[in-house]
N, C-alpha and C positions, 0 to 999 in steps of 0.2 A: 198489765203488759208482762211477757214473758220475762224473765230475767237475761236471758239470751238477747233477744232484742233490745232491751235495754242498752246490755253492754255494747252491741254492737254500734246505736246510737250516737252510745258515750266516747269509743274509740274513736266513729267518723268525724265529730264535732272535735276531738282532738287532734286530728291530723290535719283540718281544714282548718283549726284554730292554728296549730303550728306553721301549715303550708304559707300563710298570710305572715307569720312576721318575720318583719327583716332590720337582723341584726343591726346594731349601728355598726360604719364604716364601709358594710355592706351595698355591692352595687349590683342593680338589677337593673333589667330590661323590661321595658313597656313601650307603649308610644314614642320615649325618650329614656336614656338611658339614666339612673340618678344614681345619686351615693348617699346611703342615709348618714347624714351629718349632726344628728337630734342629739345623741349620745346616750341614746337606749335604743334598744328593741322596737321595733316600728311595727303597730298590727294595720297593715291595710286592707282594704277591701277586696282585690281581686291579682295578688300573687302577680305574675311577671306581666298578665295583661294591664292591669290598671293601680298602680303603686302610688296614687295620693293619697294623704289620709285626709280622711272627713268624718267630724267628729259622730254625725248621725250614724256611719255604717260600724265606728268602733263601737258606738254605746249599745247596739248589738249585739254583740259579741258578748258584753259583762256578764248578762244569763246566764249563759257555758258552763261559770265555775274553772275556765282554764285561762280567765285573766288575772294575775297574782293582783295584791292591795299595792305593789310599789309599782306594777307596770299601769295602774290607773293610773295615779297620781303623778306619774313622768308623762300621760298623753293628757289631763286635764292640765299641767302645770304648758304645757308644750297649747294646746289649746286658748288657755288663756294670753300667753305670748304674744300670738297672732290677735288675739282678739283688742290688744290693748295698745297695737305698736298704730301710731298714728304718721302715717303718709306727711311727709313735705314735698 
């Protein structure tokens, strides 16, 4: 592949990775409006239209190369939360 295409690639996967995360504190607009309350940087799936996270559409993402090792492990640690809180 050309090296020009490459880069351009690289850029678009970068701006589309950034485009998706949202800040903690951070409130954005979708179907409902929310405040991310996590207390990190939230990567979701579909920017102001669709702002839940689910773990399948982040571990997508990890490919990229533009997921840091501490922004895993705050949506893995965040992932297991959920997975361990049991209903009364």
């Amino acid at each position: 592949m050309p090296k020009a295409d490459l880069e351009f690639l690289r850029d678009m996967t970068r701006d589309v990775i950034e485009s998706l995360a949202c800040p903690a504190g951070i409130e954005r607009w979708g179907p409902l409006p929310i405040t991310n309350t996590c207390g990190f940087t939230l990567v979701t799936p579909g920017k102001d239209s669709y702002t839940a996270y689910w773990p399948r559409d982040f571990s997508m993402s990890l490919d990229s190369g533009f997921i840091t090792p501490e922004e895993l492990r705050s949506h893995l640690l965040l992932t297991c939360q959920a997975r361990t809180t049991t209903p009364t």
